[in-house]
N, C-alpha and C positions, 0 to 999 in steps of 0.2 A: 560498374553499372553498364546495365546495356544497350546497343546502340540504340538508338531513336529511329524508328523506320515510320511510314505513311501509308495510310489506306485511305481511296475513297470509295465510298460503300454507296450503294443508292437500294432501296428496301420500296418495292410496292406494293400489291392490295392493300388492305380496308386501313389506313396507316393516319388517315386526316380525322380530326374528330373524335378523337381516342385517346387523347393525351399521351401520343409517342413521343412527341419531343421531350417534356421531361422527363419522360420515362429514359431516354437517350442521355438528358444528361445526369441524372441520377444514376443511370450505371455508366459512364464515363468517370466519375470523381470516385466511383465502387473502385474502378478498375485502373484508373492514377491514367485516363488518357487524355487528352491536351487536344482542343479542337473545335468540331462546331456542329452545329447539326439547323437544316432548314426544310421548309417545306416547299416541295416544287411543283408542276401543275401533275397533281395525282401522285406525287410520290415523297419519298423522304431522301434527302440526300446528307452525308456523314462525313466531313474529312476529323480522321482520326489518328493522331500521334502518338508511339508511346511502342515501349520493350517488342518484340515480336510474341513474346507468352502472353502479354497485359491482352495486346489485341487479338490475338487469339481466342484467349477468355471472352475477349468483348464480344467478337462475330456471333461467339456461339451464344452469349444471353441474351443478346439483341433476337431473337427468334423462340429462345427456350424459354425465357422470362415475360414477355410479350403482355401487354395487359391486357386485360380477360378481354374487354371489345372489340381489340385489335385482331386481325387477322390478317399478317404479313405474307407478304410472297415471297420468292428465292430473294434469296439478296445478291447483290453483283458486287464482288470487292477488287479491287487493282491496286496494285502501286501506284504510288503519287510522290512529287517529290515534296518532302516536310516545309511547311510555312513558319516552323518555329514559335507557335504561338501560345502564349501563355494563359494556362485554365480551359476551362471549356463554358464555350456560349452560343445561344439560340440565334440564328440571324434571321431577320426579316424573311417573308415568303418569297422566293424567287418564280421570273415564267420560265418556261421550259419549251425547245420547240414542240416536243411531240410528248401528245398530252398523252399520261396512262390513271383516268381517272379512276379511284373507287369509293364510290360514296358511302358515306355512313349512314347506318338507318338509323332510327329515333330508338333512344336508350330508357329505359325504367329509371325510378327514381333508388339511387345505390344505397345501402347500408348506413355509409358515412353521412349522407346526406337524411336522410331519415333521421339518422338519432340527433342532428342538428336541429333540425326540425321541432324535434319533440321539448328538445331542452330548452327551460325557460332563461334559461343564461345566455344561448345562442344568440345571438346578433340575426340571426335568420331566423328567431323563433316563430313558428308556423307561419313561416313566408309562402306561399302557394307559389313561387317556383324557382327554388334552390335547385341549383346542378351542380355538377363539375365537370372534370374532365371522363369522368367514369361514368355519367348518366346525362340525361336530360334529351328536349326535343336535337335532333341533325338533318334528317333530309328532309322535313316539314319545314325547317327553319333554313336552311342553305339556297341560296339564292346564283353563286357562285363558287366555283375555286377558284385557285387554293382556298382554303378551308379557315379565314379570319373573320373577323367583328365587321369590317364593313361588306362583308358579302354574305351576311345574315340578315334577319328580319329581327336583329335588333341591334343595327347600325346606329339609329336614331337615340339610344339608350344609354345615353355618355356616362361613364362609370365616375362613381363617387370614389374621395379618395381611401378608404378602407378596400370598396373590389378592386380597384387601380393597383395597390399593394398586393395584394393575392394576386391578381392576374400577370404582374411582372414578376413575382418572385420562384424561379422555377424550383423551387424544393416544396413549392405548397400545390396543392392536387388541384385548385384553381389556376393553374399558372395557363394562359391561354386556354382557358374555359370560354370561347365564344360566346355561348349564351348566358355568361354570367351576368348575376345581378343582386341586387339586394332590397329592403324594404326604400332606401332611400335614393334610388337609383333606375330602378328597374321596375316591370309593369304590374298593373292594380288591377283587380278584380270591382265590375259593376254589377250589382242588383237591379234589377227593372221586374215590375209588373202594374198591370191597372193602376191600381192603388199606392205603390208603394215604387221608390229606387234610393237607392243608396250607392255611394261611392264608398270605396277603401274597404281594405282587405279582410277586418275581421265583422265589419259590419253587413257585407254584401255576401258572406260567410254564414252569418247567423239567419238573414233574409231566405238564402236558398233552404237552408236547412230548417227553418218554422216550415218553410211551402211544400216541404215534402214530408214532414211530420202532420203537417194537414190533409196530407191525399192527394197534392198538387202535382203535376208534370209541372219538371223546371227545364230547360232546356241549358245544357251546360257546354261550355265551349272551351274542349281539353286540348293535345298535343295535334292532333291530326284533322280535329273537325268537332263538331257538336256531337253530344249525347243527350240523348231525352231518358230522363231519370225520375222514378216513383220508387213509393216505397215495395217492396217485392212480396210483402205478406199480406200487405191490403187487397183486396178483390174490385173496389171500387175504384181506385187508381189504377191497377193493371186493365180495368175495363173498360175505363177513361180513353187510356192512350189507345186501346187495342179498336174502340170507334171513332178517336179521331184521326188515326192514323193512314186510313183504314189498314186495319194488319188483322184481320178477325180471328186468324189461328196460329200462324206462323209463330215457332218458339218466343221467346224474348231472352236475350243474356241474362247475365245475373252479374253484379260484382260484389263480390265478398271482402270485409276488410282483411283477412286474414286466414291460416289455414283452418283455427278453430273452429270460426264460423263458419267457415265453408263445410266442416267432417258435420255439422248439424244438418245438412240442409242432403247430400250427396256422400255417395261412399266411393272413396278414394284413396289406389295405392297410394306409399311412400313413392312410388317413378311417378306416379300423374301428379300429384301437388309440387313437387321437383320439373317436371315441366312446366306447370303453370305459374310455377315463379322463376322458370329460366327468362334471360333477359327480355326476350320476345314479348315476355306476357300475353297470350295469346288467348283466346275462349279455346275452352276446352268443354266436348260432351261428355258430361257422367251421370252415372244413373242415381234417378233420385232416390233419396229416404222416403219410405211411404207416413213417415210422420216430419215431413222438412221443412215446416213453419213457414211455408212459402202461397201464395195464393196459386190454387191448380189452375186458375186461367194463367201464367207465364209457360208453360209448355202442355195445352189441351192434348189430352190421345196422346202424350209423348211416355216414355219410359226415362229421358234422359234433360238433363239440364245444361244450357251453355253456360259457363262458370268463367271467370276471370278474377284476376286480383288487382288491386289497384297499380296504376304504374306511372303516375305522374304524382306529385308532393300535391295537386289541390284535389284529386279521387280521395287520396288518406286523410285529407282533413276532413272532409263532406263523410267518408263512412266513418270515422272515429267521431264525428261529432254527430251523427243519425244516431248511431251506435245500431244498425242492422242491415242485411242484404237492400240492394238498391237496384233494381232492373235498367237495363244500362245500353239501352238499343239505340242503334245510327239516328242523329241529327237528320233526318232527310226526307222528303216526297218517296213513297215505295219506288223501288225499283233505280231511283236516281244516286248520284252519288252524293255522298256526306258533305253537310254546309262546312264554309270554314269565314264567311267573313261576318263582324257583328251583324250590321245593317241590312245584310240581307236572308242570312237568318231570324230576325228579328219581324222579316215581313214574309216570310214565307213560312214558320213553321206559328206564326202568330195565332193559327187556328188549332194547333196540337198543343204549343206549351202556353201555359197559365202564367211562367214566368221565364224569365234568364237571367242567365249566370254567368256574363260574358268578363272576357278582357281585354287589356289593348297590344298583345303580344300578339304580331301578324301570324297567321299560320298563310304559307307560301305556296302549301298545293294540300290536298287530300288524302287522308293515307286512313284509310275504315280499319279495324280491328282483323287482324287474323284470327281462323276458326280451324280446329284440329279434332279430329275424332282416333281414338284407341282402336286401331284393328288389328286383328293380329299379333298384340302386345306391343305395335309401334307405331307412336301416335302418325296419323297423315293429312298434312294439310289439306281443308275443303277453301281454303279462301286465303290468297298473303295480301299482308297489310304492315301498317305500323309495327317498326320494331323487327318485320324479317324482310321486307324488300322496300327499295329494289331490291331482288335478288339478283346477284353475278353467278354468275354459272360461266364452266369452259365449256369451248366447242372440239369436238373431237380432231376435226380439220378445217384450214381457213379459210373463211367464206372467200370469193369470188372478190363482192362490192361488200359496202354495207348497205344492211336491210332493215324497215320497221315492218314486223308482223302484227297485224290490224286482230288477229285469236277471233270472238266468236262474238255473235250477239248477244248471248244470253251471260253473265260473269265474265265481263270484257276484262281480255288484259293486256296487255300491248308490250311486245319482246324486240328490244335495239338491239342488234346483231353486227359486227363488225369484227372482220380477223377471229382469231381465234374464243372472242369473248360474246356473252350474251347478257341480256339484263332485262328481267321480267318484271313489270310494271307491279304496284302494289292493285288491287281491286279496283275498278272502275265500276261496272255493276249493266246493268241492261243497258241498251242502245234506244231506246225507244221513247225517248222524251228531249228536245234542244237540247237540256244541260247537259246531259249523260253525252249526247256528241262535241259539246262544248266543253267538259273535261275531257273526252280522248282527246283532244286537237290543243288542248293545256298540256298534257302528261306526255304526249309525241313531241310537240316545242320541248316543253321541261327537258327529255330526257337528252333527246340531241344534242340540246345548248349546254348541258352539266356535264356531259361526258365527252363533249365537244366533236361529235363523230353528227355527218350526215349523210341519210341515208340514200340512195339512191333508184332504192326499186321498193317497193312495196308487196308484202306477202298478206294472200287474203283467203278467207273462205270461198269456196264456188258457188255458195249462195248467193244467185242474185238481189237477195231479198234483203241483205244485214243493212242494219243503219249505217254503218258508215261508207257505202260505197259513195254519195255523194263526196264525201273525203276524199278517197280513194281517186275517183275523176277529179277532181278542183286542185289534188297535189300536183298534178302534170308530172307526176313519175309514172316508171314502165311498172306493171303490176302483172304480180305471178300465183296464179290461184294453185289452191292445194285442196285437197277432197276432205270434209270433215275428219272421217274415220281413220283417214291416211295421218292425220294429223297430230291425234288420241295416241294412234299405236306409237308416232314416230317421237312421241313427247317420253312415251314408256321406255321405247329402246334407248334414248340419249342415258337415263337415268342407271341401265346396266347393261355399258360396254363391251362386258366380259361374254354378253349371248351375242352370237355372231348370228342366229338361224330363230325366230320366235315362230308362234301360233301365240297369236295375239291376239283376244276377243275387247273390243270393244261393243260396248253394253249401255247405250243411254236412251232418249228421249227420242231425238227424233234428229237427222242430218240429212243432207243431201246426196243421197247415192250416185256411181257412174252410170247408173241404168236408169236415173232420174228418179226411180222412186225414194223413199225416202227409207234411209238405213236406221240401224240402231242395235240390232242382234248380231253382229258381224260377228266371225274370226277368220283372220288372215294370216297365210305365213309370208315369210319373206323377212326381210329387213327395210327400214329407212327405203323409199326412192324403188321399191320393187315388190310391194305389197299384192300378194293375190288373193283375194275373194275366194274363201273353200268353204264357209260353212252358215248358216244363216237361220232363220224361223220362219216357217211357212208362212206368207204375207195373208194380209188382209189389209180392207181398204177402209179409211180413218173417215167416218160422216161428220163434214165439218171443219176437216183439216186441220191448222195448228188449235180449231177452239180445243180438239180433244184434249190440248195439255191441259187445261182448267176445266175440261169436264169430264172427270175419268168415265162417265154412263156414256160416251159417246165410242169408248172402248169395246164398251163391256158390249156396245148392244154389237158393234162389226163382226167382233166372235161369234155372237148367239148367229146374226144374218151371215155369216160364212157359212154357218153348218149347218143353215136350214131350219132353225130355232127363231122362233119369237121373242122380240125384245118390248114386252109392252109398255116398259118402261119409256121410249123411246117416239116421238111423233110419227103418225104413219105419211107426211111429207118429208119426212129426211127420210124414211123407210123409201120411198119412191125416189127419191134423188140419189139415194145410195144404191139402189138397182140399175140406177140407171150412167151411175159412175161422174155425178156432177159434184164437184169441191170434194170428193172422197180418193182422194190419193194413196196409193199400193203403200204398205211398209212394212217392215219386217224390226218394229222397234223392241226390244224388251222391256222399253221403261212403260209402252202404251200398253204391254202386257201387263207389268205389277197396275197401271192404273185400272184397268180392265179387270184384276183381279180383287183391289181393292174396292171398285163398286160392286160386284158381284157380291160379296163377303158382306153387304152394307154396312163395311168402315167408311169410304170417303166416297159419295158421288160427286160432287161438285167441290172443287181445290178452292183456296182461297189463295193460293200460292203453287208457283210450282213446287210437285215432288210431293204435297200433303199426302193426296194418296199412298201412295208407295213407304213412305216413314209412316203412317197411321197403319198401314198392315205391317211393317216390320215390327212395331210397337205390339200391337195381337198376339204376332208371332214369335214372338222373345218369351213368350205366359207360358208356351205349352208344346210338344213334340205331337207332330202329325204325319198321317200315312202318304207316301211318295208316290206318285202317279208318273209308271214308265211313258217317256216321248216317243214315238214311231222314230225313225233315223235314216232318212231316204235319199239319195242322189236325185237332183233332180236333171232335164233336159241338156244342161248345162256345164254337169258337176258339179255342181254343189250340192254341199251335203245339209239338208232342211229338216230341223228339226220341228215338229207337231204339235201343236199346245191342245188340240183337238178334245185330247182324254183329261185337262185340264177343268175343262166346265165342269164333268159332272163333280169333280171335290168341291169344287168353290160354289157351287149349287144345293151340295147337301145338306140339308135342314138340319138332319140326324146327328151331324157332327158343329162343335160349336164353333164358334167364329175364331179363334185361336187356334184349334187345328186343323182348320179349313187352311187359314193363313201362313199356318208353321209349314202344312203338307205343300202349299205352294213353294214357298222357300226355295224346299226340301228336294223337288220334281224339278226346278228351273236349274237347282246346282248341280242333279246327275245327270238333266240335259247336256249342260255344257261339257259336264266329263266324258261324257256319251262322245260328245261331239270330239273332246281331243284327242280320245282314241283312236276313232278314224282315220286321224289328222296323222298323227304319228305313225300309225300301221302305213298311211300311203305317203308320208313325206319323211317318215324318219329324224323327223327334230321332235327332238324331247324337253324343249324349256316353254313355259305359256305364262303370258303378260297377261295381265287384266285389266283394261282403261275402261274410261266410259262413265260418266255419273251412277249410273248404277250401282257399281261397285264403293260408291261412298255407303250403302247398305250392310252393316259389319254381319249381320246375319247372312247375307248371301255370302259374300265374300269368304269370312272363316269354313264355312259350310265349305264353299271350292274347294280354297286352299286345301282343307284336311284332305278331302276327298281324291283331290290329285296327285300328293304327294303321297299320300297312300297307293295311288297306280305306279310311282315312283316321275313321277314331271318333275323339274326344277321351276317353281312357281315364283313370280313377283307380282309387288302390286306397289306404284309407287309410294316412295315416302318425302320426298324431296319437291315435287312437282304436284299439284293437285289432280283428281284423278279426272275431275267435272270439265268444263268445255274452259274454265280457265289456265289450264294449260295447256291451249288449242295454239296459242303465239308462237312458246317455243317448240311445237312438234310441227309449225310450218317453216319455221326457218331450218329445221332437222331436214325436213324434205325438199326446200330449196337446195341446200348442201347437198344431198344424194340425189339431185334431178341429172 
């Protein structure tokens, strides 16, 4: 026999919350090793006994076998001298001096637990919320590490002795399932409306689901926060919610119980229905069936639908017992972010839902739905949430201190940066209401105190104007501002390493320029921390200033008034104050362009959101192929090279042509602008790879349209897929440029 040698192994990233221990010792008693396995603050730590082949075999399944949530990092092994101990067992959580946290996001509801579910034998039958180790809510529920029962949000939830059996026994997939529970055990669902409340599970079940087969908004309260829920084919309920909410135009999600229903409704690869049931569950846009038994008020003017599948065990009861699609949109005040506690959901969205659907299972912090669009064949996040963040990310080199990055007003996200690691907040959402600064100043605590890292400097937009600078002064940390656009590019470059040299166009709405006025058409080359301003769109001045984002006519008319055109559209008292340069700020935005272009077009004068504009002509524009309108391409006083939107009016002007290829030729002329432009770029700076950031480019017509267009000059083009393209991932391209300051 052979000799008996020792290894102690310690294995980090995403290792807590994933059922690694018994996955450890399940292949331990595989592999005849003798030993122990625990959890430590952020990591797994291993003493393992047994042949020098046995443990060999063991190092490499511990990483190759790994279970599917888990996502381990290097493992560290050493000799150790043998403790001689007999079998192998779980030990309690141990601390650790130095914390290497990685937290788990919140899991869908798994396979095994689903057919549980369904089976009327099960002990768990249609319990609204079975997990195990392989699913259920983690960083909505995690209060603390290490990663047990008393540093969850269902501590208070003393297990009956059936879960007490499964949760001690580590050969069963409950074996430290933290948030497990049972019907006898664990938390109930309540009914509440006017009229009517009911306690217990299948009766506050049957409650929500008469209210929504009557047309009722119920307001339901899942893994991460509330959803407000109608039925998706009614016109009178989706009309309901769209004037109480107020949401007049703005899409609405969808969730579907299944992929069946879903192929009725949207057309969808085998890859897109394969991502929207990857664990994440994420919305996903796809284009609809022009016959998709859905009421055309859940996405007005759109071509495409937000889609979801259910990912919590009480979504699959509520659609298998609807039995149809259920529109599935954030619990919240516009613009603030998602309820998560009863009582005050209950008084605040009291004027929206008709009823609720609450429970007594705490939800700990906020985590909104993530939102994914196909471009290019590969899907890219517009928005993370439940299910993919926190995101961890590595940093290329190690910070200085550590930093919180405060990202942007508009799709706030907030990125904890320390040594070599980074960690980008789930969605937060605008700054512009108490709450919405009262969760940034939750999710900043949150993230500090879980990862146990504080920060020491603050990283911020140069806008003097964002909600949270009050924060910013009252933290009494040293703060380090970063230039919007610098921000966009340097969020692009982190994501591919391998370009050392970019031309980088960032493309959005509206930012603060180094020349004060206000950017948004940019391209820049350089790298991280040495970004130079080469290329840009001839300004014009915004009548109105930021009103223009909600009123794309306030665009359209600065064009017609730049070129000496009448905008009679337009009052002849802003015509006079915009002559005379009062609240009409310089800028050189492209997103003020598509809105300018979509009033022109008469698809969208007045937004009800931001960005309608711009997605209402993409949608036009997706119908029909129209004629390209060449840009002038001129150096200016400065060098920069300014492209002319000038020749642009008369397309989007022409009667003759109809609104669709008015729209598509817009597209069309904005995408060989930029190619226009990074020719130049290259003829005088000789780098041949080009980034695309910027909300802009969440536009897959524009976008595809570049890409072909550039790659056919021969560029090496990206467009993130990891990071979102929009000002929420403005966090991580400030701490990118902290690092290269």
């Amino acid at each position: 026999m052979a000799e008996r040698t020792a290894r102690f192994i310690t294995i980090s990233g995403r290792v807590q919350g994933v059922g690694f221990r018994p996955f450890v010792y399940r292949l331990a008693r595989q592999y005849g090793i003798k030993g122990w396995v625990r959890n430590v603050n952020g990591a797994v730590e291993i003493h393992a006994e047994g042949a020098p082949a046995q443990l060999r075999q063991f190092g490499d399944a511990l990483l190759s076998d790994a279970p599917p949530l888990s996502a381990p990092g290097p493992l560290a092994m050493r000799e150790c001298a043998p403790e001689r101990v007999e079998g192998f067992s779980i030990l309690d959580s141990a601390a650790s001096c130095a914390a290497d946290i990685h937290l788990p996001t919140d899991g869908f509801v798994c396979a095994d637990c689903l057919a549980e579910l369904h089976d009327p034998a099960d002990r768990r039958h249609r319990y609204p919320f079975i997990n195990c180790t392989q699913c259920g809510p983690r960083y909505t529920l995690i209060t603390a590490l290490p990663y047990d029962r008393a540093n969850t949000a269902m501590r208070d939830f003393a297990l009956c002795p059936d879960c007490r059996r499964e949760y001690e026994n580590p050969l069963d997939r409950r074996f430290h399932a933290e948030p497990i529970a049972c019907p006898v055990c664990g938390p109930h669902l309540q009914f509440v409306s006017d009229d009517d409340a009911r306690d217990g599970d299948e009766a506050a079940l049957a409650g929500a689901v008469a209210a929504l087969r009557a047309g009722k908004i119920v307001a339901v309260k899942g893994v991460g926060g509330y959803h407000l829920l109608c039925d998706a084919a009614c016109d009178t309920a989706v009309a309901a919610l769209r004037a109480r909410k107020p949401r007049l135009a703005k899409p609405l999600a969808v969730m579907f119980r299944d992929p069946a229903m879903l192929r009725r409704a949207v057309e969808a690869t085998p890859e897109q229905e394969s991502f929207l049931a990857s664990p994440a569950r994420p919305i996903v846009l796809l284009p609809a069936r022009a016959d998709n038994g859905l009421s055309d008020l859940v996405a007005p003017g759109l071509a495409e639908i937000g889609c979801l599948l259910p990912y919590s065990p009480l979504h699959d009861l509520l659609l298998a017992d609807f039995g149809g699609p259920l529109v599935a949109t954030s619990g919240n005040l516009s613009g603030e972010p998602v309820l998560t506690d009863n009582a005050e959901a209950q008084g605040r969205l009291a004027h929206l839902a008709d009823a609720f659907l609450h429970h007594d299972r705490p939800i700990v912090r906020p985590a909104d739905d993530p939102v994914y669009r196909v471009i290019a064949g590969i899907p890219r996040p517009f928005r993370l949430g439940r299910g993919n963040a926190p995101l961890e990310l590595d940093l290329p080199v190690a910070l200085p201190e550590p930093v919180l990055a405060l990202g942007s007003h508009m799709k706030n996200t907030l990125c904890l940066a320390w040594g070599v690691r980074a960690i980008v907040s789930p969605h937060i959402g605008e700054l512009g209401t108490a709450r919405s600064l009262d969760t940034l100043a939750q999710v900043a605590a949150d993230l500090q105190r879980l990862y146990q890292v504080r920060a020491t400097r603050l990283l911020v937009d140069r806008h003097p104007g964002y909600g949270y600078r009050r924060y910013a002064r009252d933290s009494g940390l040293n703060v380090f501002e970063v230039w919007h656009h610098h921000a966009h590019a340097s969020a692009l470059a982190w994501e591919f390493p391998d370009i050392p040299e970019w031309i980088a166009f960032a493309w959005d709405g509206v930012g603060l320029g180094e020349d004060g006025t206000l950017w948004g058409g940019e391209a820049f080359t350089g790298a991280p921390g040495r970004w130079r301003r080469a290329a840009a769109f001839r300004p014009f001045h915004l009548p109105g200033g930021d009103k223009a984002g909600r009123e794309p006519w306030r665009a359209a008319a600065a064009l017609l008034w730049e070129t000496g055109q009448a905008a009679p559209f337009a009052p002849d008292a802003l015509h006079q104050a915009w002559s005379r340069r009062l609240n009409s700020p310089s800028s050189s935005a492209a997103g003020r362009l598509f809105d300018a272009a979509a009033a022109l077009c008469g698809v969208c004068s007045q937004a009800s959101f931001e960005g309608e504009g711009p997605m209402r002509l993409e949608a036009e524009a997706s119908a029909a192929a129209g004629p390209a309108v060449a840009l002038p391409l001129e150096r200016d006083a400065a060098g920069i090279w300014r492209s002319d939107w000038a020749p642009l009016l008369s397309l989007l002007r022409d009667d003759a042509l109809s609104v669709a290829k008015r729209a598509a030729g817009f597209h069309l002329s904005m995408a060989q602008a930029l190619v226009d432009q990074a020719l130049q770029l290259r003829e005088q700076s000789g780098i041949g790879a080009v980034g695309l950031t910027g909300g802009a480019f969440q536009n897959r017509l524009l976008a595809e349209a570049v890409i072909g267009r550039l790659e056919a000059a021969g560029f090496i083009v990206r467009l993130p897929r990891r990071i979102p393209v929009n000002d929420a991932g403005l966090s991580l391209g400030q701490v990118i440029e902290f690092i290269h300051s």
